[in-house]
C-alpha positions as CSV (number, residue, x, y, z in Angstrom):
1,X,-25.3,11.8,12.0
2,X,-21.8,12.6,12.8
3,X,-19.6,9.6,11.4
4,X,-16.2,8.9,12.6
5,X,-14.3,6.5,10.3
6,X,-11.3,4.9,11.3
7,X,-9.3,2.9,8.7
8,X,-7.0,0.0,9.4
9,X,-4.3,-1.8,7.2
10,X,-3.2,-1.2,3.9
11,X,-4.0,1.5,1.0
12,X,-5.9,-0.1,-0.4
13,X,-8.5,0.1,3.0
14,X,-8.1,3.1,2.7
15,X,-9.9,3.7,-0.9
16,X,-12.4,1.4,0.6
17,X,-13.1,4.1,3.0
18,X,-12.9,6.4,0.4
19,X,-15.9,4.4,-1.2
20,X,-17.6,3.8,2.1
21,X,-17.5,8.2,2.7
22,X,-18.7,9.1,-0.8
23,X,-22.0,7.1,0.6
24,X,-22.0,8.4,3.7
25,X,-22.1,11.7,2.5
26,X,-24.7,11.2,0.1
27,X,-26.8,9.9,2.6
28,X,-26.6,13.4,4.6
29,X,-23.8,12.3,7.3
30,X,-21.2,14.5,8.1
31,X,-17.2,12.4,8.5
32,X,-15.7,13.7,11.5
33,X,-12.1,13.6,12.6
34,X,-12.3,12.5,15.6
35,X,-14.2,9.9,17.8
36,X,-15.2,12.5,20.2
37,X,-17.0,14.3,18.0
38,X,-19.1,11.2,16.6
39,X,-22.3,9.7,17.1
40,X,-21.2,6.6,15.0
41,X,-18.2,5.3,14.9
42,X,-17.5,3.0,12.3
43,X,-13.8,0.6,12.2
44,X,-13.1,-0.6,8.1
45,X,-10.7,-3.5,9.5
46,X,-7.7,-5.2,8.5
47,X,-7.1,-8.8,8.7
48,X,-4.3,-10.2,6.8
49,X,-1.7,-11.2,9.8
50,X,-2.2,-11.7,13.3
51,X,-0.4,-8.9,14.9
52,X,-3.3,-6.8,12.7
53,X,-5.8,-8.9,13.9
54,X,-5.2,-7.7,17.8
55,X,-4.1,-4.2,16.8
56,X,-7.6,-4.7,14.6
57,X,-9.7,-6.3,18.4
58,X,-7.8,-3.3,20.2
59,X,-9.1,-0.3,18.4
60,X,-12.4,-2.2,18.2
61,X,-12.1,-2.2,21.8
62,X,-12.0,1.5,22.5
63,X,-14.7,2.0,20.6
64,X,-16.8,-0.3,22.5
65,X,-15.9,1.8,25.9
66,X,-16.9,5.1,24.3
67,X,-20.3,3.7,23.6
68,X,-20.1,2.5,27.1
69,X,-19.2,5.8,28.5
70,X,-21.9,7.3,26.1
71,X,-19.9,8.8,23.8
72,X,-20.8,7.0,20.8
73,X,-24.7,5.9,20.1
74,X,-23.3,3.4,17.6
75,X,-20.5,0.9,16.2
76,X,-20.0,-0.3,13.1
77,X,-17.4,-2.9,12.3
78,X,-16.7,-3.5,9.1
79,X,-14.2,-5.3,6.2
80,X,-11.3,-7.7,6.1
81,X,-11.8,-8.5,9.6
82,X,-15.5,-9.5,9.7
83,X,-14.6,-11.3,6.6
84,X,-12.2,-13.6,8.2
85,X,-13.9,-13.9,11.6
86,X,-17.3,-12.6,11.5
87,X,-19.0,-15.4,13.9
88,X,-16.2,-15.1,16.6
89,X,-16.6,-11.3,16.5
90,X,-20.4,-11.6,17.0
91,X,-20.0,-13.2,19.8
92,X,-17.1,-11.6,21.6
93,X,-17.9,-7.8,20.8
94,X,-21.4,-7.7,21.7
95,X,-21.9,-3.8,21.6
96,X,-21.4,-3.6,18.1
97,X,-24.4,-2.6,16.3
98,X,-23.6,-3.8,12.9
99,X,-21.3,-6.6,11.1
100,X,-20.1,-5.7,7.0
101,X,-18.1,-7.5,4.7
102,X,-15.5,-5.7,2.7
103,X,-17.5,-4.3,-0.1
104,X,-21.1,-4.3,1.4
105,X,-21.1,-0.7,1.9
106,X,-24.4,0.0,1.0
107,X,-25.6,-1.9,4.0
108,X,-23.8,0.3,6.3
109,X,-25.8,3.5,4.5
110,X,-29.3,1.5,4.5
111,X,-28.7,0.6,8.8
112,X,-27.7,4.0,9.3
113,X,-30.4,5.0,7.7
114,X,-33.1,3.1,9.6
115,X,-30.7,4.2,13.0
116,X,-31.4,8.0,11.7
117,X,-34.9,9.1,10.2
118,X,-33.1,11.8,8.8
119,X,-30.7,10.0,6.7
120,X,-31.7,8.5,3.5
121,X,-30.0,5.9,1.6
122,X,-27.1,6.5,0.1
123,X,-26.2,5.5,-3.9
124,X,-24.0,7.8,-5.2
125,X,-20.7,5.7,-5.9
126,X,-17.8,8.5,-5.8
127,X,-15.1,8.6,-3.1
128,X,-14.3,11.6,-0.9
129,X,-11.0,12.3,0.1
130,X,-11.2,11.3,4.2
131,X,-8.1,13.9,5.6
132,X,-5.9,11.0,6.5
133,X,-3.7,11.1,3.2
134,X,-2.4,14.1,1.0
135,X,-4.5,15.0,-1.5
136,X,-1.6,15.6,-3.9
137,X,-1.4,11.8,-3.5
138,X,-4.4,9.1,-4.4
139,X,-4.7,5.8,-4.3
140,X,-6.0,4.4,-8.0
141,X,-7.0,0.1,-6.7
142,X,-7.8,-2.0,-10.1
143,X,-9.4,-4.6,-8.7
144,X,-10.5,-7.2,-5.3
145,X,-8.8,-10.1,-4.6
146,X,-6.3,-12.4,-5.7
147,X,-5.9,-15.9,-7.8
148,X,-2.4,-16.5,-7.3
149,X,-2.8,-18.8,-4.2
150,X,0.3,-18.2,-2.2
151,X,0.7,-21.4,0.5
152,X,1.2,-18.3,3.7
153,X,-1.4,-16.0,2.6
154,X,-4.7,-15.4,3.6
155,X,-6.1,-12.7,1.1
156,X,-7.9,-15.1,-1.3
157,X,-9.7,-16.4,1.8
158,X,-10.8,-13.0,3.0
159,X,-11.6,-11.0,-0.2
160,X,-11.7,-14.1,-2.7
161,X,-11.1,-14.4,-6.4
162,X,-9.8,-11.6,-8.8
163,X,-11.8,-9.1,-10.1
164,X,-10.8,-6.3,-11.7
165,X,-12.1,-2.9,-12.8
166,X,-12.8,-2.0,-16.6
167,X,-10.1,0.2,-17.7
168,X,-12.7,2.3,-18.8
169,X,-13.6,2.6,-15.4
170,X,-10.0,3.1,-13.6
171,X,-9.3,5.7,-16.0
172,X,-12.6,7.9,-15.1
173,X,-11.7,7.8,-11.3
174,X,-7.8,8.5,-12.5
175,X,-9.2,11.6,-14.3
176,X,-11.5,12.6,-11.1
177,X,-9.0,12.5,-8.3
178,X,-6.6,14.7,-10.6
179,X,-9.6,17.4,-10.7
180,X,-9.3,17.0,-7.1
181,X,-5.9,17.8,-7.2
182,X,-3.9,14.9,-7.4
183,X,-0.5,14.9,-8.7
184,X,0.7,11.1,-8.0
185,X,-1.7,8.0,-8.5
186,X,-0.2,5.2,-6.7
187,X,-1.9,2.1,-8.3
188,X,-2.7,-0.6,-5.4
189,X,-4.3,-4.4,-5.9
190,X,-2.9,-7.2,-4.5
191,X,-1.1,-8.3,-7.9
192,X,-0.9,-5.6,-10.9
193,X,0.5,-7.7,-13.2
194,X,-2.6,-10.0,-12.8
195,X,-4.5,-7.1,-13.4
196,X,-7.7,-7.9,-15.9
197,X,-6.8,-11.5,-16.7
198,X,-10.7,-12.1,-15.2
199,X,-11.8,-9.2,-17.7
200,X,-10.2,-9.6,-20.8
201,X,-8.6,-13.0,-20.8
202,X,-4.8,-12.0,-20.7
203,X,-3.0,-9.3,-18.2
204,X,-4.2,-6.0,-18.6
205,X,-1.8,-3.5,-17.3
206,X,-0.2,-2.5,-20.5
207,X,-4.0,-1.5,-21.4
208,X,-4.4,0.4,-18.3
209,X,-1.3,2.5,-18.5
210,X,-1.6,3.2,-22.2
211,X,-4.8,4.5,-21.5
212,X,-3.9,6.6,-18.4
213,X,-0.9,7.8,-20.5
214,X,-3.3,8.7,-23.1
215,X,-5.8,10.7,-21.1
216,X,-3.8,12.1,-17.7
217,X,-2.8,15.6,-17.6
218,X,1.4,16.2,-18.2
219,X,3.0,16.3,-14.9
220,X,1.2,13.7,-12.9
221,X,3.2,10.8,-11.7
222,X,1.7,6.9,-11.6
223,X,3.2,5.0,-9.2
224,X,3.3,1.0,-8.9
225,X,2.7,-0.9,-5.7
226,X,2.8,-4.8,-5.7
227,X,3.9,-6.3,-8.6
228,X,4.1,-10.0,-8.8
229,X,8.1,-11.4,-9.8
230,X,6.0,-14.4,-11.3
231,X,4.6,-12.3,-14.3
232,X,7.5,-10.0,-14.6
233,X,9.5,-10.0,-17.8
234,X,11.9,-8.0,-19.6
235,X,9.5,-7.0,-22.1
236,X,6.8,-5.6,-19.4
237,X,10.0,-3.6,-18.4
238,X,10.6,-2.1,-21.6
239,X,7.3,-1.1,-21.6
240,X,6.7,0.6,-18.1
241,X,9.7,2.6,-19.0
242,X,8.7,3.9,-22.2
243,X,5.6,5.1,-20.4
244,X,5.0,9.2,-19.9
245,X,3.5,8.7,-16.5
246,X,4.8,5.8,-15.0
247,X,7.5,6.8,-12.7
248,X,11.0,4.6,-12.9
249,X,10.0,2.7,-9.5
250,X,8.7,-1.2,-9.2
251,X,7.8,-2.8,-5.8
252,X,8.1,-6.7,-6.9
253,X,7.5,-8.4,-3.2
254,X,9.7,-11.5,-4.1
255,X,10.0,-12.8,-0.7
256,X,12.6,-14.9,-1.2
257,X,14.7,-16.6,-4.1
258,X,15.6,-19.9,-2.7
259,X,13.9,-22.2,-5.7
260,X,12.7,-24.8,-3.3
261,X,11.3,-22.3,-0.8
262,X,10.1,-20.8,-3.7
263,X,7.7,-24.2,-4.3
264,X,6.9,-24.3,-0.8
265,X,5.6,-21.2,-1.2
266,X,3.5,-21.4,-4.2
267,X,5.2,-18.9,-6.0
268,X,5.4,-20.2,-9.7
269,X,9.2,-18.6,-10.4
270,X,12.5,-18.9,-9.9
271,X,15.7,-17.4,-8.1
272,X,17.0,-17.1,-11.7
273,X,14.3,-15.6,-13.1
274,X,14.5,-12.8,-10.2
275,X,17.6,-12.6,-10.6
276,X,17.6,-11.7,-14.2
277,X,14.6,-9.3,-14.2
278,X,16.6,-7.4,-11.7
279,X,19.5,-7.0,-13.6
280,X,17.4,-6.2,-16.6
281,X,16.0,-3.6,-15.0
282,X,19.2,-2.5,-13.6
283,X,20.5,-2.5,-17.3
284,X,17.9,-0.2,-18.9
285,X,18.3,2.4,-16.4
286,X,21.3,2.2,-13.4
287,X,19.0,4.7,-11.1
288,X,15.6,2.6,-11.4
289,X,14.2,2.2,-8.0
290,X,13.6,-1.0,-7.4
291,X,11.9,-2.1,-3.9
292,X,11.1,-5.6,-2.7
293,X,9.6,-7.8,-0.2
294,X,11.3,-10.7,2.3
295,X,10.3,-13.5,4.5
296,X,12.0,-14.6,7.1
297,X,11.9,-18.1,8.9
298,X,9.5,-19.6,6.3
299,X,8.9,-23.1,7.4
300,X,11.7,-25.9,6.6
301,X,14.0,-22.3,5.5
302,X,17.7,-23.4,6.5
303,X,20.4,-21.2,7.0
304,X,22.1,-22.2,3.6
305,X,18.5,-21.1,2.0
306,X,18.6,-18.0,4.3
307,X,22.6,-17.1,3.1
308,X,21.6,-17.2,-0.6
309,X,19.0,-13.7,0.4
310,X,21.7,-12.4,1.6
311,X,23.9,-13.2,-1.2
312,X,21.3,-12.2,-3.6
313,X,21.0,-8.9,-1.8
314,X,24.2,-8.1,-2.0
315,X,24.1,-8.9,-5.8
316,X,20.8,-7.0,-6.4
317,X,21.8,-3.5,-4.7
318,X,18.3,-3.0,-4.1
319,X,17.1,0.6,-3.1
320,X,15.0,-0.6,-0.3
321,X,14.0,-3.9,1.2
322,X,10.9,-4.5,3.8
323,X,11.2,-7.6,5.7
324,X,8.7,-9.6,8.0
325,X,9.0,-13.2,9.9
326,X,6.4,-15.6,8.8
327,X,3.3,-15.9,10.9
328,X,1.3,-19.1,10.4
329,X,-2.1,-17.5,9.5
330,X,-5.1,-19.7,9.7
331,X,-6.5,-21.2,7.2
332,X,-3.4,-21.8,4.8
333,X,-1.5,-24.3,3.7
334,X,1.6,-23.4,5.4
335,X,0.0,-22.9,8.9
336,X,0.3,-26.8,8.7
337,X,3.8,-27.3,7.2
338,X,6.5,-29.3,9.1
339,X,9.8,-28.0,10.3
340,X,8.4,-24.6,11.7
341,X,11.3,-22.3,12.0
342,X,11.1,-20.9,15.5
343,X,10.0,-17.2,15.7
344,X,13.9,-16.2,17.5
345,X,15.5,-17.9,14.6
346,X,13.7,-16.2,12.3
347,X,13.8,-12.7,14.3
348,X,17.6,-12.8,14.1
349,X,17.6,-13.9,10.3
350,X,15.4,-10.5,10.4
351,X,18.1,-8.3,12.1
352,X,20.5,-9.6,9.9
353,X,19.1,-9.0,7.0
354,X,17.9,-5.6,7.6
355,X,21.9,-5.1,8.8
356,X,23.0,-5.9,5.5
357,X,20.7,-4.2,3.6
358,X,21.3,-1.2,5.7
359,X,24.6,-0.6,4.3
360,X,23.0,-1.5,0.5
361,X,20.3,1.0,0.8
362,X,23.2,3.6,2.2
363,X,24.9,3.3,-1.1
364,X,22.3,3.8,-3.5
365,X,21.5,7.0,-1.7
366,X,25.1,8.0,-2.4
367,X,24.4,7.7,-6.1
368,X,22.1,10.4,-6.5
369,X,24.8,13.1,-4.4
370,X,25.1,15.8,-6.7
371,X,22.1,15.3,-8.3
372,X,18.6,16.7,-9.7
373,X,15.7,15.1,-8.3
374,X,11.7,16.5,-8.9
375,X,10.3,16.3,-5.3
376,X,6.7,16.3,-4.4
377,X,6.7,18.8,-1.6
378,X,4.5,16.7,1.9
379,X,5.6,19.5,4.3
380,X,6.8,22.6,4.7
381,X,8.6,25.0,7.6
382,X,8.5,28.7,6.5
383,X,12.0,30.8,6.9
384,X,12.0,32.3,10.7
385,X,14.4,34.2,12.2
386,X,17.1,34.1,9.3
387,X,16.8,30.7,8.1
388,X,15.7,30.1,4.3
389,X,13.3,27.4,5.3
390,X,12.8,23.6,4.7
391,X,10.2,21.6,2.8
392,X,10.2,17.5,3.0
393,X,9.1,15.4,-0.1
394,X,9.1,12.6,-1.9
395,X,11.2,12.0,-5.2
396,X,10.0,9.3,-7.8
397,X,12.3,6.8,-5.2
398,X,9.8,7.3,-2.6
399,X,6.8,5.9,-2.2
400,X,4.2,6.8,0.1
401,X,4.9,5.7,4.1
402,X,7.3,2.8,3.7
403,X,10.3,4.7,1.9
404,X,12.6,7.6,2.7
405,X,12.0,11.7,1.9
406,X,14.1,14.4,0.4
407,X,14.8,17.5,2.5
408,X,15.5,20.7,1.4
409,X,16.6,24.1,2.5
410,X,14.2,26.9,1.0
411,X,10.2,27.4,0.8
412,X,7.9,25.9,-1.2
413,X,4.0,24.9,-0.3
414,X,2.5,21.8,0.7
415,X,1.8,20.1,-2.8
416,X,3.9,21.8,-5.1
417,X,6.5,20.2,-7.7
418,X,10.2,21.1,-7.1
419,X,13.6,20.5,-7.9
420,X,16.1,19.7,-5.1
421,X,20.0,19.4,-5.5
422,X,21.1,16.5,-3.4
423,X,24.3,17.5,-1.4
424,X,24.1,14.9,1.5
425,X,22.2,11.9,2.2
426,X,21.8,9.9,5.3
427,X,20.7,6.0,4.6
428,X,16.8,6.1,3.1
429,X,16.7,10.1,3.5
430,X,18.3,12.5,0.9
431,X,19.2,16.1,1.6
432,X,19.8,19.4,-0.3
433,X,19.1,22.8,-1.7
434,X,15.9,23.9,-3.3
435,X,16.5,24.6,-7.1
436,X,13.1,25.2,-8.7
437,X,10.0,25.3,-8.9
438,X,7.9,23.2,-11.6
């Protein structure tokens, strides 16, 4: 059957998918690109916040009109979603054919094979590359769930305890997706510095990237998403910057560094302690990328614990910040706390701090005027009617969808390596001249 596959949420949904279409395919159906074109349509949700929940409900939604138009013979819902609120689902959506957890993708290929005699089950556990990404640019996840407990989150009670992949394991799909043509492996998990404790007994990351730093092929780039400011220490950043691969780029979500919101929040480290990883990091190399995470409006967060973010941004010069305002998400701890800030407080703690950081985020991108960056080319305008052309890209500051791009005049394709001279630079976005290509 034709399969239309619509993924919601985070990266690492989307090597869910990924999973979830290696079966598929193996099981003799055809992904499709569009809904239109589909006899199934399955949705791989997303339910961490509640704003995803409804944009989760929506798309659900549209689905469920196609089949009633008769476009679509079937709906599959499936993931984070049904894992959260699987018996409200059943009985609010009842046109969807089938219910999955996050993980129990072989059920989807064993009821699509009883829906179609000529599918058989599916077994075969590779990934196939879906057309929603680049495929200069894969997503490497290490493991399922978390163990660190946070009093606002709801991941442990959607996709439960740690486990992580065997390095042996990680390193074979590494190797894979570079035959496929992959030439930057973000690694995704909900904590890397947790990564393998469950396996091995102790944090395995310095495992994993030896390995991958053994075995990848010179020129790829490893990128890191999510790692935890609780198990960050100086050492562990000595070591991810002697590493061939690993680019010069953390994302350490500390969202915030106010010590007692800090408790409140079940995160087992101090404003001090982020404080000095920072600077280390700051010491060992003045151009490191450094991105991070913030919460606003946190219950019993006061404006004096709100100033010291700012004054700790201002200290930090972070390349980019991401900010959210606290939801109260079911289930946890802090959906219960006293003192709830209310959401226009914490909407104009938002603005502000996105203001300041504005200006921060400005200034590092001044640094790197008059400078060489390798660029990983995303798109490319060929030279028409005497212009010399333009490709966009993404230098080792810029990590897939949530930070800025380097544009430059001349030609290049889609997926190549290049250098760029930066000669202007507006905010998250650098500009310049094509140099070479690598």
């Amino acid at each position: 059957m034709n399969v239309f596959l619509l993924t919601m949420g985070c990266a690492k949904n989307a090597v869910d998918s990924e999973r979830l279409g290696g079966r598929l395919v193996s099981a003799g159906h055809r992904i499709v690109a569009s809904a239109d074109e589909a006899e199934v349509g399955i949705i791989n949700t997303c339910g961490f916040i509640q704003d995803a929940v409804k944009e989760n409900v929506d798309a659900i939604l549209d689905l469920e009109a196609m089949k009633g138009a008769g476009t679509l013979r079937h709906i599959v819902v499936a993931g984070c979603l049904v894992n959260r609120y699987e018996a409200e689902l059943r009985k609010e959506l009842p046109s969807v054919d089938l219910f999955a957890r996050a993980e129990d993708w072989d059920r989807i290929v064993d009821w699509l094979a009883g829906a179609d005699r000529g599918a058989v089950p599916g077994r075969v556990r590779r990934r196939v590359a879906l057309g929603e990404g680049a495929p200069w640019t894969r997503y490497l996840k290490v493991g399922e769930g978390c163990d660190t407990f946070c009093s606002y989150c709801a991941i442990p009670l959607i996709r439960g305890r740690l486990r992580s992949a065997p390095v042996e394991d990680l390193v074979g799909e590494a190797l894979a997706l570079c035959r496929e043509g992959a030439r930057e492996l973000c690694l995704v998990g909900q904590d890397l510095t947790a990564y393998g404790t469950d396996l091995y007994g102790e944090p395995g990351i310095r495992r994993l990237l030896t390995a991958l730093d053994a075995e990848l092929p010179q020129g790829v780039w490893v990128r890191l998403l999510y790692m935890h400011p609780d198990r960050m220490t100086e050492d562990l950043v000595d070591f991810l910057c002697g590493r061939r691969t690993v680019l010069r780029y953390l994302d350490v979500p500390i969202q915030h560094v106010d010590d007692d919101v800090l408790a409140r929040m079940n995160r087992r480290t101090t404003g001090e302690h982020i404080r000095r990883i920072f600077r280390h990091v700051r010491e060992n190399d003045p151009l490191f990328a450094i991105r991070t995470t913030i919460m606003t409006g946190f219950p019993g967060e006061t404006e004096r614990q709100f100033g010291r973010v700012l004054d700790f941004l201002e200290e930090a010069e972070l390349d980019r910040v991401g900010a959210f305002v606290y939801s109260p998400e079911e289930g946890t701890p802090a959906a219960s706390f006293p003192d709830q800030v209310p959401r226009s407080t914490a909407e104009e703690r938002y603005a502000r701090l996105m203001e300041l950081q504005a200006g921060i985020t400005q200034a590092r991108s001044e640094l790197f005027l008059g400078r060489d960056l390798d660029v990983l080319v995303e798109d490319a305008e060929p030279p028409e009617g005497g212009s010399e052309g333009e490709v966009w890209g993404r230098s080792y500051r810029d990590a897939p969808e949530v930070d800025g791009a380097v544009c430059a005049a001349g030609t290049a394709a889609r997926g190549d390596l290049v250098r760029v001279r930066v000669t202007d630079c507006e905010e998250c976005d650098l500009f310049g001249t094509l140099e070479a290509r690598l």
